[in-house]
N, C-alpha and C positions, 0 to 999 in steps of 0.2 A: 441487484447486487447489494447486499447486507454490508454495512462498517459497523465496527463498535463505536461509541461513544464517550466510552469509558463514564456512564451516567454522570453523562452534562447532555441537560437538553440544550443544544446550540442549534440555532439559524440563520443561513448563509445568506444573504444578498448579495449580488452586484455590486462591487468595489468602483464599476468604472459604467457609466452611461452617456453614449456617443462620446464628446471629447473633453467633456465635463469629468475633474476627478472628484470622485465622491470616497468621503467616508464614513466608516466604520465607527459613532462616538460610541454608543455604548450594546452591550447584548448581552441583556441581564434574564436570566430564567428565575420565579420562584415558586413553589408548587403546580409543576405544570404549566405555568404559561410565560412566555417568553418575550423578551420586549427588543425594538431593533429601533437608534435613531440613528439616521446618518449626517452628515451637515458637507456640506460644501467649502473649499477651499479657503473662504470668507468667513467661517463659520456659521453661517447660516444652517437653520436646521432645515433639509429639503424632502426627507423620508420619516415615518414613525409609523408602526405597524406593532401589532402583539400576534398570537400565535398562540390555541391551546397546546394541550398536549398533542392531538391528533393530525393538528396543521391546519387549522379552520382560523383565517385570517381575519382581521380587523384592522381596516387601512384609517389613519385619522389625519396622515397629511402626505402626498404622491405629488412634487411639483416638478417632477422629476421625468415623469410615464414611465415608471421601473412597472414591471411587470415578471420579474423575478422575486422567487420568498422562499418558501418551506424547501428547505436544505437545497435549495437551487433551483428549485423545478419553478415551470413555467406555472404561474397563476392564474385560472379562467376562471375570472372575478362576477364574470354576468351567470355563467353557470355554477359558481362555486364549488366548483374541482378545479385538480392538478392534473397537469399534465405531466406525467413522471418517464417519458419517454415511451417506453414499449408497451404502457397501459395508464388507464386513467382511473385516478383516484378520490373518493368522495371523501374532502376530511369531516363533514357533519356524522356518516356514518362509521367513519374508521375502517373503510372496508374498499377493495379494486371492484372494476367494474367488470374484471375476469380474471379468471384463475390463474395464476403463477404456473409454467410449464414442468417446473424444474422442483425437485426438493434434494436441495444441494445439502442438508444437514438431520438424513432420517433419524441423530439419534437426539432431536429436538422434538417434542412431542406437536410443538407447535405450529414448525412447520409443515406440518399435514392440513394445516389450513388455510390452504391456498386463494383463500380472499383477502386474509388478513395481510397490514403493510406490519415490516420489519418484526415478523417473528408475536407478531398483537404487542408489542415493547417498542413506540419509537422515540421513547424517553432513552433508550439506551443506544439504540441503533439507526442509522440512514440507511435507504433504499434510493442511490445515486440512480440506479434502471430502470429500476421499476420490471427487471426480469433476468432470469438467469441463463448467462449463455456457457456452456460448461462442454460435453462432451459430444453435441453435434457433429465436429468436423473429422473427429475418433470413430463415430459410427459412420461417417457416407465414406472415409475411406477406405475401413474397412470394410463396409459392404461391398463397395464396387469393387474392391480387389477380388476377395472373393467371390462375386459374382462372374469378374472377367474371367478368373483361374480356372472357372470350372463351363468354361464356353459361353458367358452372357444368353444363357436359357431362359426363353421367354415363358416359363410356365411355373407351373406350382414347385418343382423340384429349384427352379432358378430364385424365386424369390424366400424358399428355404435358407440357400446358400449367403442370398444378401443378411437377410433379418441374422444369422448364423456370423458374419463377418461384421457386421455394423454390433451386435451386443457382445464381440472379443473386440474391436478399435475401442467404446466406447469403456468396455472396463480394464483394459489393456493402457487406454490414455489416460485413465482417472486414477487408477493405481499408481502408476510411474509419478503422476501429480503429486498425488496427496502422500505418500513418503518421499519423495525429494523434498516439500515443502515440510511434512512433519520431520523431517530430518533438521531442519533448517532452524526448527524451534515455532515453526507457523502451526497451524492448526490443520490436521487430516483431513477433515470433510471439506474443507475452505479450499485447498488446494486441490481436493480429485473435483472440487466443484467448479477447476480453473477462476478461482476467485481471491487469489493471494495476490496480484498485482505486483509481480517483482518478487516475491522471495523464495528463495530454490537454495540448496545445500550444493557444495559441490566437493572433490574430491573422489576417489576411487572408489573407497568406503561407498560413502551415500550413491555415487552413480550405479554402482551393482547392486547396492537394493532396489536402488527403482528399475532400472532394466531387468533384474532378475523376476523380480514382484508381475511387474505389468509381463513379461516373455514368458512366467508360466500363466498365469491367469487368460494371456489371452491368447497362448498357445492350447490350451487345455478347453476351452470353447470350440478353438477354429478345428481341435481331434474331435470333440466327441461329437458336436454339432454335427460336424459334414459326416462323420458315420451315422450317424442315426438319420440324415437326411438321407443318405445314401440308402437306409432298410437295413443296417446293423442292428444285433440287439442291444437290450438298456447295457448291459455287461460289456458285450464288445466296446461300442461308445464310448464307458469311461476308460479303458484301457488303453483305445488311441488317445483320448483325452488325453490321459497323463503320461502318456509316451512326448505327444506333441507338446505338452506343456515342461515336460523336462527339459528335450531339447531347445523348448525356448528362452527356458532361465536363464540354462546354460550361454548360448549362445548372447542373448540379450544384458545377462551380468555383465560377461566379460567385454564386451562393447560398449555397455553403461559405463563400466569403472574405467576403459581407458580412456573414454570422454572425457569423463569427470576430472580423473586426473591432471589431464591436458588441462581443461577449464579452471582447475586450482591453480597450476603454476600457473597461468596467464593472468591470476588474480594475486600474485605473488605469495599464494600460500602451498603449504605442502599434499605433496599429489597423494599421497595416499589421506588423510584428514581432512584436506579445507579449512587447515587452519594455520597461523603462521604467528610470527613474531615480527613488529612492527617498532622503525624506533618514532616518537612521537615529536620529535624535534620540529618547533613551527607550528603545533597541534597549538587549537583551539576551545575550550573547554565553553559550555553555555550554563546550562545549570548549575546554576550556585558555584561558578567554577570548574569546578572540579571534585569529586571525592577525595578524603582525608588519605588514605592509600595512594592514592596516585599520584607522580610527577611528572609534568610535563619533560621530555627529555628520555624517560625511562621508556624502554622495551615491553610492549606491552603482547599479551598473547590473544588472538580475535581471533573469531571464527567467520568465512564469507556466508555468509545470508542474500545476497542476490542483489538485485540491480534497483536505485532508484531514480529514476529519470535519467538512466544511463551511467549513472554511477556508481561502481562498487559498494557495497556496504559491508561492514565489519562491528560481530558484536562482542562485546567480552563481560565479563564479569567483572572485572577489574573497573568498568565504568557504573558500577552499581547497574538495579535492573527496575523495568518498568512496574512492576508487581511489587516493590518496595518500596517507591515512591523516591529515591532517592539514584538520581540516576544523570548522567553528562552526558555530553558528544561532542567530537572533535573533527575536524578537515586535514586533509592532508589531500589539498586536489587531484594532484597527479597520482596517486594512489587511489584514495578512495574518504568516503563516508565512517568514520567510527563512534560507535555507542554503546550505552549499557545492555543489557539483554533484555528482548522483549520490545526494544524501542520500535523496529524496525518491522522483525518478526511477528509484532502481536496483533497489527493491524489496527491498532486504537489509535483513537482522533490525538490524544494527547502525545502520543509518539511521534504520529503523520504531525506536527504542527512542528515539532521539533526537525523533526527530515529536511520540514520544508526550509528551516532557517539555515540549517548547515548547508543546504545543496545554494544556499546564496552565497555563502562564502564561496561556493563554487563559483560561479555567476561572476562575481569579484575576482576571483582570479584567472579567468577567463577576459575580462576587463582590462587588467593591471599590467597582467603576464605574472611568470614565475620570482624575478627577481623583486619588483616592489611587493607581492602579497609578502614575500615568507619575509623579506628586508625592513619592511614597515606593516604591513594590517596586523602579519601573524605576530610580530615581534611588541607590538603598543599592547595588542588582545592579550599575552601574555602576560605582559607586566602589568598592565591596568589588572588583570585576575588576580594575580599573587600580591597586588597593594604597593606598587614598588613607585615611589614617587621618579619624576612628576605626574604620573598617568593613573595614577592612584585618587581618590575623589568623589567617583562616579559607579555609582551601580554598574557592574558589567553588563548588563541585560539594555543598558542606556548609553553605554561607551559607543564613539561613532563607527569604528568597525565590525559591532554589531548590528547600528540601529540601521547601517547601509547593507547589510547582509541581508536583513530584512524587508526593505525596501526595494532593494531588485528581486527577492523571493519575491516578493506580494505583487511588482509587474509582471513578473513570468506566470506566476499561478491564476494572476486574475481573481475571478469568483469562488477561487478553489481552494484560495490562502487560507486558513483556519486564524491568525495569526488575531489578537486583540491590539488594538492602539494605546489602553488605558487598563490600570490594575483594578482587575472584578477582587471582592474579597472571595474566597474559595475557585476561582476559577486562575490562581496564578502560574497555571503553568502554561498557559495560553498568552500571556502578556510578552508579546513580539514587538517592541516599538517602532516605528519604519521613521527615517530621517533619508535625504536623499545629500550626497557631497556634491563641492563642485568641483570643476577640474583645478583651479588655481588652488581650491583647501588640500588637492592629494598633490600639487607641483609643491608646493608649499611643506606638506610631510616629507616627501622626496629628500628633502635639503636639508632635513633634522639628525644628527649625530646619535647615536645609539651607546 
């Protein structure tokens, strides 16, 4: 499974080893190789590792037995490979020790080179698998459906039927993917390659294109296939083809689109669009605030983009977008996740870092309950942003209702956090501070007048 990286070569460790908390001091890359120290609670330093481009380690202090490095995977230090989960990888040569099953993005030339890790680019991207699981359960369903339809035939004619039913579930399932996701603002091939992690479009709109899309595609297999397994000619074949494939648009549209619709108002946006208007009252802004356009308070217009650890997301342009580099996000627990465009949808690590901080605010208010987040976190977070004494001071990125948002993000994520402890020059969109409260400092907020 491919992530962008948004070219930062970054290197994950272990945040936490047994009951020891370990951190993160610095992870500095500069031409190619990348440096990791961690220290101990004490500040003691107990990890120091570098990292070429390729992932080829160099340990110079483990008092630790950490045995985690290149973007997470397991380190087999006496063999000098990784283990990357579903194959094993040689960082000396740059290369798996078998071929990739999957080529989840043919219009990359690259990957057609199924030895190669992340695309021969892991300066720009991770490979979390080390393999792509994409449209398997699309093909054994539809194989055995139409296998069963047609009498579970154990012979040459029967395994026509499966091979016939399994390549219409698989591009039947990766169509309906990859426009619901490219609908969403994600990337086509990432999404028919079941590799968008949460983001899907919804509303009427987007759900009748993908049910329409995947209902003729993979009605138009399951016509012409079974005719021509049947002894039709090449002619007859496509005619059932596209008879069956009509009726499945058909059928499959309008069953797409009244999902969808359902699934928009459920996500408080409009049934035919997937998009809605939102009032932002309590919102939380991280980047730099907020954009110059926007007010906290004001109605804002978002589109849903999909789920991220079970939470709504919503993107809008009004939060500037990831491609511009100028871009916020804001909480509204009970509702949802909102952000600029792209944050979410794009798949890049500097986005997913950002996710990860808002969905602590979630975390927190999950914590708190409804009345102290939006009474006191939502209402200090505010005014520390806009400068409003007495909460004015402090870097918003370093006010305690973020550096706690990030602190329970970075428990819950584990080794997964992206988040840095200290400001890298050029990697400052990654500077997450983590502080933890304690119960008397938030009994303590409780009792402060607004």
């Amino acid at each position: 499974m491919i992530e962008k990286k948004a070219n930062l070569n970054l290197f994950i460790a272990s945040d936490r080893v047994s009951k020891q908390n370990i951190h993160p001091c610095l992870k500095s890359c500069i031409v190619g190789y990348c440096y990791i120290v961690n220290i101990d609670e004490k500040g003691t330093k107990v990890f120091d590792v570098s990292y070429d481009a390729w992932g080829r380690q160099t340990v110079t202090l483990n008092t630790i037995g950490l045995h985690r490095g290149y973007t997470g995977h397991e380190m087999l230090g006496e063999f000098e490979i990784i283990n990357m989960n579903e194959r094993l990888y040689d960082p000396v040569l740059g290369r798996f020790f078998s071929p990739d099953n999957y080529v989840q993005m043919p219009d990359n030339s690259q990957n057609f080179n199924r030895y190669s890790c992340c695309l021969n680019n892991p300066l720009k991207y991770t490979d979390p698998s080390g393999d792509f699981w994409n449209l398997i359960i699309g093909a054994a369903i539809g194989g055995v459906f139409n296998w069963a339809s047609h009498g579970f035939q154990l012979n040459a004619k029967g395994l026509g039927y499966f091979a016939t039913g399994a390549v219409a579930g698989a591009v039947g399932a990766g169509l309906a993917s990859g426009v619901n996701v490219a609908m969403a603002g994600g990337n086509f091939w990432t999404g028919a390659a079941g590799l968008a992690k949460g983001i899907a479009s919804t509303g009427f709109l987007a759900g009748a294109a993908s049910g329409a899309s995947a209902g003729f595609a993979g009605g138009f297999i399951y016509g012409a296939g079974n005719s021509w397994v049947d002894g039709h000619s090449f002619g007859k074949g496509l005619l059932a083809g596209l008879e069956s494939g009509g009726i499945g648009a058909l059928e499959s549209g309008l069953t797409g689109g009244i999902f969808g619709g359902i699934d928009a108002m459920d996500n408080h946006a409009n049934f035919w669009t997937g998009r809605g208007y939102f009032d932002t009252t309590g919102a939380m802004a991280y980047q730099g605030c907020k954009p110059k356009e926007f007010k906290i308070g004001d109605k804002i217009k978002a589109k849903y983009v999909g789920r991220f650890e079970g939470q709504s997301v919503f993107e809008s342009k009004y939060l500037g977008s990831l491609s511009s580099d100028e871009y916020a996000a804001f909480t509204l627990p009970d509702i949802g996740i909102f952000a600029g465009e792209g944050v979410f949808s794009s798949s890049q690590i500097n986005g997913l870092v950002m996710m990860q901080h808002e969905f602590g605010h979630v975390l927190q208010y999950r914590k708190v309950g409804i009345d102290f987040y939006y009474e006191v976190i939502a209402k200090e977070s505010a005014m520390n942003c806009n400068g409003i004494w007495p909460y004015n001071g402090i870097p918003h990125d370093e006010y305690w209702t973020e550096t706690w948002a990030n602190y329970l993000s970075k428990q819950y994520f584990g080794e997964r956090w992206f988040g840095m402890e200290i400001k890298i020059k050029g990697h400052l969109d990654f500077y997450y501070p983590s502080k933890n409260v304690s119960r008397s400092f938030l009994f303590k907020k409780s009792l402060l007048p607004f």
